[in-house]
Backbone as a printed PyTorch tensor [residue, N CA C, xyz], in Angstrom:
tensor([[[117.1480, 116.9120, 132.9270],
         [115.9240, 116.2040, 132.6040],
         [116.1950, 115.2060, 131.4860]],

        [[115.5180, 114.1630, 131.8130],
         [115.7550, 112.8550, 130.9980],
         [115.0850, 113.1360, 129.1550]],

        [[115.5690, 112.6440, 128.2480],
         [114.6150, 113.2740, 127.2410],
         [113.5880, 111.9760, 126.9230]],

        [[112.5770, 112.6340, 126.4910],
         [111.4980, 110.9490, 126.3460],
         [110.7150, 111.8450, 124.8300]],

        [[110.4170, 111.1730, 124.2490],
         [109.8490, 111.6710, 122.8830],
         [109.3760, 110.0860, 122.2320]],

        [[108.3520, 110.4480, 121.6190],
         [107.4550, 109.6730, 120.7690],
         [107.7760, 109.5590, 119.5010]],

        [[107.6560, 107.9100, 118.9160],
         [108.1960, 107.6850, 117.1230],
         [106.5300, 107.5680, 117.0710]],

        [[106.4340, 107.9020, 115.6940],
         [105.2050, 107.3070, 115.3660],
         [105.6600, 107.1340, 113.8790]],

        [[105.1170, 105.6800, 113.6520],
         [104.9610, 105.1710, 111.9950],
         [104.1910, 105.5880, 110.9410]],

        [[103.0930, 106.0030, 111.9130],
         [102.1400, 106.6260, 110.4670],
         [100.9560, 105.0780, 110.2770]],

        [[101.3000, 104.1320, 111.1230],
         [100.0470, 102.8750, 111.1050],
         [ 99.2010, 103.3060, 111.3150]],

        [[ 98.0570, 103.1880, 110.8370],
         [ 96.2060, 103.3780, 111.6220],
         [ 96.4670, 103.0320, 113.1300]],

        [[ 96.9860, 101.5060, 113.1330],
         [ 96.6170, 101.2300, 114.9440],
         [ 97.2390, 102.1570, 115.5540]],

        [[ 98.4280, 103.0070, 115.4710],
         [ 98.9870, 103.6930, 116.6280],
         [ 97.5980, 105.0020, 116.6700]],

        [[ 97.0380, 105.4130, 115.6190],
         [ 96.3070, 106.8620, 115.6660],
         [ 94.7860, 105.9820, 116.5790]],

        [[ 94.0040, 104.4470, 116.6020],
         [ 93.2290, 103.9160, 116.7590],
         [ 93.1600, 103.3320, 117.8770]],

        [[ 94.1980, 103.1170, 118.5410],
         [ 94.2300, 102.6050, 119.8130],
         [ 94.8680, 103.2410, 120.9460]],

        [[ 95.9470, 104.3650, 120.5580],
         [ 96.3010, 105.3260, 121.4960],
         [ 98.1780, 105.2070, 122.0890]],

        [[ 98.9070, 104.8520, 120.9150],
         [ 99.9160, 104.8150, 121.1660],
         [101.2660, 104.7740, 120.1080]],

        [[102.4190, 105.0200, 120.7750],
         [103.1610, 105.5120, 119.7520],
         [104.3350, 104.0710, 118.9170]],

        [[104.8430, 104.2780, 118.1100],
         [106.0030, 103.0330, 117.3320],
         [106.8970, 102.6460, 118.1620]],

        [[107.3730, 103.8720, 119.1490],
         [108.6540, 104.0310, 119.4900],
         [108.3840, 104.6530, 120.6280]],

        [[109.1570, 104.8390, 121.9990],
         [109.2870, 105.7460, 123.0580],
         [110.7520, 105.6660, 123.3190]],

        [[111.4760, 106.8510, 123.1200],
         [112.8500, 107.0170, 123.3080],
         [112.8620, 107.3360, 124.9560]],

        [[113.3190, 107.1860, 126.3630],
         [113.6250, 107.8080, 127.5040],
         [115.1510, 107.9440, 127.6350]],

        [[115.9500, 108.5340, 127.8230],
         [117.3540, 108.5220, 127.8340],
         [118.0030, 108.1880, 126.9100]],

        [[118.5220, 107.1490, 126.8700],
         [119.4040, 106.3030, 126.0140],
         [118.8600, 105.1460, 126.0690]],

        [[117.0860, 104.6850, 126.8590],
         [116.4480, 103.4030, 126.1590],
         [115.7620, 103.6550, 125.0350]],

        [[115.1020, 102.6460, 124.4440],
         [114.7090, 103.2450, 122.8340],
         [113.6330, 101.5470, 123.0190]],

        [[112.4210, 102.1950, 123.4970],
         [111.1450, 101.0810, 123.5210],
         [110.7050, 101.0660, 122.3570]],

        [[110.8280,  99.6490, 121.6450],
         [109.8200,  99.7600, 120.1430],
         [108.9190,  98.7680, 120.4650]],

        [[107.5800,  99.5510, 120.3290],
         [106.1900,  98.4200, 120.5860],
         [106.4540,  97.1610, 119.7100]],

        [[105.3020,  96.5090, 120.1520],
         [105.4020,  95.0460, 119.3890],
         [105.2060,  95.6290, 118.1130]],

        [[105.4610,  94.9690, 116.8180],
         [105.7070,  95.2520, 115.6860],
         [105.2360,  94.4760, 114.5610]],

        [[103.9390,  94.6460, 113.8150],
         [103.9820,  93.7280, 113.0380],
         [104.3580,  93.7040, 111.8510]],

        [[104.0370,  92.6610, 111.0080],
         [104.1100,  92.5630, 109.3340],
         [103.5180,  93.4420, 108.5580]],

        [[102.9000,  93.9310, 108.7440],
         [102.0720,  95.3510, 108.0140],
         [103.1880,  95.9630, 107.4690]],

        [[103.0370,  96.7550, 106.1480],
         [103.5200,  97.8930, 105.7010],
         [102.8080,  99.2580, 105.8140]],

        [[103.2840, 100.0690, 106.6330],
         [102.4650, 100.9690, 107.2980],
         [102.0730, 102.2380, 106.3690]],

        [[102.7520, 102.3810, 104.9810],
         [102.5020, 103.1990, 104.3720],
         [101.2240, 102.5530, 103.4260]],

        [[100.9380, 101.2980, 103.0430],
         [ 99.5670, 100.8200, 102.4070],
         [ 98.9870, 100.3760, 103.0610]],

        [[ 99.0660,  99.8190, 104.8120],
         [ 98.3010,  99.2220, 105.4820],
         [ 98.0180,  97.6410, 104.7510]],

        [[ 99.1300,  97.1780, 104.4370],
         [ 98.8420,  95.7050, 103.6760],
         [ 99.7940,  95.2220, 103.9480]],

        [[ 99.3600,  93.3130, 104.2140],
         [100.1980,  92.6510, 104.8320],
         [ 99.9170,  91.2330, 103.7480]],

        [[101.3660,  90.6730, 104.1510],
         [101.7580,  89.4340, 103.5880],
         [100.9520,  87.9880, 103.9270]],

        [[100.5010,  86.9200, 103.3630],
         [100.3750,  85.8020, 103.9000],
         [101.0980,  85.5750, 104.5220]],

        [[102.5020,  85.4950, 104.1590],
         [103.4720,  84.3070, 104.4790],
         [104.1400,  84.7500, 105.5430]],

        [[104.4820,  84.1490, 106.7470],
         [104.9440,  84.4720, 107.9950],
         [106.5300,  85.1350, 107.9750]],

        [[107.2200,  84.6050, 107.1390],
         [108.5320,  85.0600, 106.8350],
         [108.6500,  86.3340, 105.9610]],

        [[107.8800,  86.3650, 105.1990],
         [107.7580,  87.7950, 104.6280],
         [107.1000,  89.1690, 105.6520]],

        [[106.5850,  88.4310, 106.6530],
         [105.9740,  89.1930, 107.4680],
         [107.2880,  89.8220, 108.5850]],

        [[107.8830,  88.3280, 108.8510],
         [109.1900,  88.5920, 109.7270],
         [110.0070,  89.9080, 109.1780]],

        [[110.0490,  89.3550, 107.6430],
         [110.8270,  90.4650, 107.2340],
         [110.7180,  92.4640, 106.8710]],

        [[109.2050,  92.2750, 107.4160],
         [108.4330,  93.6480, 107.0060],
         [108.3010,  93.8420, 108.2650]],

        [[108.4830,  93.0180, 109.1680],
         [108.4910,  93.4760, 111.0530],
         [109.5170,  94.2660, 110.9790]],

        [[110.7520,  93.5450, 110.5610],
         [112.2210,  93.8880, 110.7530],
         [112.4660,  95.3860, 110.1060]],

        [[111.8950,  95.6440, 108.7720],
         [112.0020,  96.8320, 108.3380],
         [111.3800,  97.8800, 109.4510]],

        [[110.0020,  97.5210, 109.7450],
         [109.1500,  98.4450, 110.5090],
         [109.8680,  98.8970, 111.6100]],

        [[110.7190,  97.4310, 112.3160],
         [111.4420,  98.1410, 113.4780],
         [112.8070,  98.8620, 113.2600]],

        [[113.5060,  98.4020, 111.9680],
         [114.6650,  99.4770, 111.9070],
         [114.5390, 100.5380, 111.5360]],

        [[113.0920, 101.4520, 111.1540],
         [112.6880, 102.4460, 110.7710],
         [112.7920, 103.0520, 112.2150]],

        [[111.7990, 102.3890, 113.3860],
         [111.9220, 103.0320, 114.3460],
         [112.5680, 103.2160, 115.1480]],

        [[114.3520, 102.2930, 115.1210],
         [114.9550, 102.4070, 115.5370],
         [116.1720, 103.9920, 115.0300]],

        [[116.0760, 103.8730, 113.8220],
         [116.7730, 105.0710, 112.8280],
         [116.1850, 106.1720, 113.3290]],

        [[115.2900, 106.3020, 113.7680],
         [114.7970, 107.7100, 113.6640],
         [115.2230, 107.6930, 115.5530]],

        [[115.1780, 106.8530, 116.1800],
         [115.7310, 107.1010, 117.1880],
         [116.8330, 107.2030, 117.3360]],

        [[118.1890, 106.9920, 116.1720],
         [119.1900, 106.9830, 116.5370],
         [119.9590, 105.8350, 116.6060]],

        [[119.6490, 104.8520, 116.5460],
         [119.9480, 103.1570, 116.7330],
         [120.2730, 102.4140, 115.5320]],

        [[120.0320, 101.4440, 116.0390],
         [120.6420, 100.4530, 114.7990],
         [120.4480,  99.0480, 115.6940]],

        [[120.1510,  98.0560, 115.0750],
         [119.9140,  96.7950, 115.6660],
         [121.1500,  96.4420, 116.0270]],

        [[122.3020,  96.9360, 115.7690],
         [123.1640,  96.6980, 117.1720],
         [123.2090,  97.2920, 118.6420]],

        [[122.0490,  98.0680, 118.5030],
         [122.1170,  98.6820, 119.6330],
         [120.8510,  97.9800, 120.5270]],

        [[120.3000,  96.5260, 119.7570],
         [119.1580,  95.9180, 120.4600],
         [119.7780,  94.9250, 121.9310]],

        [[119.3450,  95.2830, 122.8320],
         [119.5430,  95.0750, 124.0840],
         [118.7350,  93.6980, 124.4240]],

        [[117.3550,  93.5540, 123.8020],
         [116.0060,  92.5200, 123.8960],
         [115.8110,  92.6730, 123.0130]],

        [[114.6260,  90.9530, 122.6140],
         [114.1190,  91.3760, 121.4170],
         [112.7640,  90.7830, 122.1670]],

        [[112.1790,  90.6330, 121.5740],
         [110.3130,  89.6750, 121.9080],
         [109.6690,  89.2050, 120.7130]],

        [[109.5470,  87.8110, 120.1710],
         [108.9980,  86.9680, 119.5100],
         [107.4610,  86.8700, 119.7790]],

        [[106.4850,  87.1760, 119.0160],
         [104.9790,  86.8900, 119.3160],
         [104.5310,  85.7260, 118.3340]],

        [[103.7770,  84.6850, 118.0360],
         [103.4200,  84.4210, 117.4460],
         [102.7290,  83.3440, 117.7990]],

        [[101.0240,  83.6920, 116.7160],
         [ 99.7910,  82.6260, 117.1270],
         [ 99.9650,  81.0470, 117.0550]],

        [[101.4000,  80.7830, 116.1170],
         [101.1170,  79.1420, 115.5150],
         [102.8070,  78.7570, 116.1370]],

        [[103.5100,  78.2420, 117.0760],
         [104.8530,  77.5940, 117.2290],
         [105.5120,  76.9870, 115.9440]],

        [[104.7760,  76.9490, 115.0560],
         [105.3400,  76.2050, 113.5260],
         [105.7850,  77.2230, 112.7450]],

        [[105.6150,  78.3600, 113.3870],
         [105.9760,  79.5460, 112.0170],
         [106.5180,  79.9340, 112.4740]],

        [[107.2690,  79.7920, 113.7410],
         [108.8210,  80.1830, 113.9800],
         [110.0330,  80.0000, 113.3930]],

        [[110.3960,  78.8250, 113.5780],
         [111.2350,  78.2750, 113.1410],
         [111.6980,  78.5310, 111.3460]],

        [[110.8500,  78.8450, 110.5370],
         [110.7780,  79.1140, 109.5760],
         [111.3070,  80.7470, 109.3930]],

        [[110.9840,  81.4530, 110.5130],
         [111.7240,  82.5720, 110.2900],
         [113.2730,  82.9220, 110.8360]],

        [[113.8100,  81.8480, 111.3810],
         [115.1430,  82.2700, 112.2230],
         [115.9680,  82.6440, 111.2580]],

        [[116.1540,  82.5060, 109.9700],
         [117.1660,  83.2100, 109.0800],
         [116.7730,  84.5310, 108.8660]],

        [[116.0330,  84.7290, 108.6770],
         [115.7330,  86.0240, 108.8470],
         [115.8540,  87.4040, 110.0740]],

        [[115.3710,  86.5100, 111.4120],
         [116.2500,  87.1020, 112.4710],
         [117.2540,  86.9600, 113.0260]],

        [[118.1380,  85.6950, 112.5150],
         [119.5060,  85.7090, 112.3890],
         [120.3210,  86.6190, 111.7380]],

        [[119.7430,  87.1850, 110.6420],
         [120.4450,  88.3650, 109.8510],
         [120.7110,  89.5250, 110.7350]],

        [[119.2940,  89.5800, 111.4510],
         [119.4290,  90.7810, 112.0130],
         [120.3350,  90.9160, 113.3820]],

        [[120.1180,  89.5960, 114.2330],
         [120.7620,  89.8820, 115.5060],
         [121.7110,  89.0130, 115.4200]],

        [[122.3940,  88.1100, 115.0010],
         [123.2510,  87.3220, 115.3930],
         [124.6050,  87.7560, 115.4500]],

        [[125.0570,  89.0760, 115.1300],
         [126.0070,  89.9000, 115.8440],
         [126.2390,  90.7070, 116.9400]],

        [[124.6120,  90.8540, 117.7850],
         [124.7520,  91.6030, 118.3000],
         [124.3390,  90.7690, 119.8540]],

        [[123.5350,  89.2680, 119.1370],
         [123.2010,  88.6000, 120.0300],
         [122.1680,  89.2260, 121.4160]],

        [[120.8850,  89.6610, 121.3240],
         [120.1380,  90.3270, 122.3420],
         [119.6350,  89.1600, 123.2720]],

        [[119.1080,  89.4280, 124.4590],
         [118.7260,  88.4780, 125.3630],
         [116.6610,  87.8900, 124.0900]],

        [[116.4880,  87.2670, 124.5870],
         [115.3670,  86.8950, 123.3320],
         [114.3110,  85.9950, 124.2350]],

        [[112.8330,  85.6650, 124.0920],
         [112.1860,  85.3200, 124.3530],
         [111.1530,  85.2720, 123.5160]],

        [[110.3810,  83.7650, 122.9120],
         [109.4280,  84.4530, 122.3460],
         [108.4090,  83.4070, 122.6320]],

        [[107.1120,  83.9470, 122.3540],
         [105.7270,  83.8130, 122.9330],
         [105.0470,  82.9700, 122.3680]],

        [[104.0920,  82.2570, 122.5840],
         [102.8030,  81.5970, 121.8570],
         [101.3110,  82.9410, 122.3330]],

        [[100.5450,  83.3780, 121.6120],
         [ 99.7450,  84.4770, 122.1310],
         [ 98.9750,  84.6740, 120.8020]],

        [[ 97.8420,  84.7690, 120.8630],
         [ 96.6490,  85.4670, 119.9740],
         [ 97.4200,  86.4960, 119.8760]],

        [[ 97.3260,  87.6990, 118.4320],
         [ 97.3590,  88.7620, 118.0370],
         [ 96.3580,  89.6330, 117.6660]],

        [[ 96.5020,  90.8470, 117.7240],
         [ 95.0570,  91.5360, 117.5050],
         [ 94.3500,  91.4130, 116.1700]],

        [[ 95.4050,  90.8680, 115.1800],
         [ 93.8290,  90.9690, 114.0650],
         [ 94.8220,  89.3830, 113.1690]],

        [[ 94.0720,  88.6030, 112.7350],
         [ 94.1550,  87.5970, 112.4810],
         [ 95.0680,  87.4200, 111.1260]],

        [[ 95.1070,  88.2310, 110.2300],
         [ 96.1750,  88.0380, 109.3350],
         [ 97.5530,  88.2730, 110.0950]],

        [[ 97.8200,  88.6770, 111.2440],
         [ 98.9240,  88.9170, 111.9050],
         [ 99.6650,  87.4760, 112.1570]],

        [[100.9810,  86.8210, 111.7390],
         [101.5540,  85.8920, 112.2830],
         [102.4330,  86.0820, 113.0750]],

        [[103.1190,  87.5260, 113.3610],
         [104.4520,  87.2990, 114.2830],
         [104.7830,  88.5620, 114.3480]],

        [[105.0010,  89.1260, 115.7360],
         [105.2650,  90.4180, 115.9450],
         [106.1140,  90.8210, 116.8610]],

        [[106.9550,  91.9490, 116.4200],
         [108.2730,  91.8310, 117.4970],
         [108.6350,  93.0750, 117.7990]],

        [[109.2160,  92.4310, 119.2640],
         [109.0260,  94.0990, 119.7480],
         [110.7600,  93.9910, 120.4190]],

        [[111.4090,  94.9950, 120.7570],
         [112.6670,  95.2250, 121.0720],
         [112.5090,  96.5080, 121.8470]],

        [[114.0070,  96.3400, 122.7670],
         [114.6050,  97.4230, 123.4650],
         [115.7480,  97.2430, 122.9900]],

        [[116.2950,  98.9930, 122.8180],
         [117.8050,  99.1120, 122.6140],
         [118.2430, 100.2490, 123.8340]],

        [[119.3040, 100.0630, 123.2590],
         [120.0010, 101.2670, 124.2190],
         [121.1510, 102.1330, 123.3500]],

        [[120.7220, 103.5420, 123.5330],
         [121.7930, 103.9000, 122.2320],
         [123.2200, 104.6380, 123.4310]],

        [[124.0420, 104.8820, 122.6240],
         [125.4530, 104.6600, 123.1280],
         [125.0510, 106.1680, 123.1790]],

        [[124.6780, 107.3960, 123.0720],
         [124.5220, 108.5120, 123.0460],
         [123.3240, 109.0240, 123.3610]],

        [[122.7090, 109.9670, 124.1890],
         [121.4460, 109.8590, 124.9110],
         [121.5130, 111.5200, 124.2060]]])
């Protein structure tokens, strides 16, 4: 039997809307979209790059507890309401993937609550199931 188990962050939205940080199945490792929030004060940044960078924490939390490591990111997924506040963050997700190079796509899309600028979501695959 395949193993599948639930991350949870401890955010309000995962207990408020009905879902978990993380879903491990095998050796995939689903991390929901992800925002700028710090999930232990529920407080978020203006600035889109500081946000990038509190995504990035949020998701290597949920990748650690699965076992991973952003070299083990397979995809990543770019969300964000404004195309101008991209570009402003690629050093920042250059840090993270540009060794490991994941397939990448990212979005123009409303987010659920309006201080949100950019939210990212990834698949990995860990080398050990």
């Amino acid at each position: 039997m395949t193993e599948r188990r639930s991350i949870l962050s401890g955010s309000t939205f995962e207990e408020q809307i009905g879902y978990a940080r993380a879903v491990v199945d095998g050796d995939r490792v689903h991390v929901s979209g992800t925002t700028g929030f710090d999930y232990a004060t529920m407080t978020i940044s203006d600035d889109v790059v500081e946000q990038a960078e509190q995504c990035l924490r949020n998701v290597e939390a949920a990748l650690a507890e699965a076992k991973c490591t952003f070299a083990d990111v397979v995809r990543v997924r770019y969300m964000l309401p404004d195309r101008a506040e991209f570009e402003p963050c690629w050093p920042v997700l250059r840090r993270a993937f540009s060794e490991v190079r994941p397939a990448a796509t990212m979005l123009v899309c409303g987010l659920a609550d309006p201080r949100m600028k950019i939210e990212i979501e990834v698949e990995a695959r860990r080398t050990t199931a």
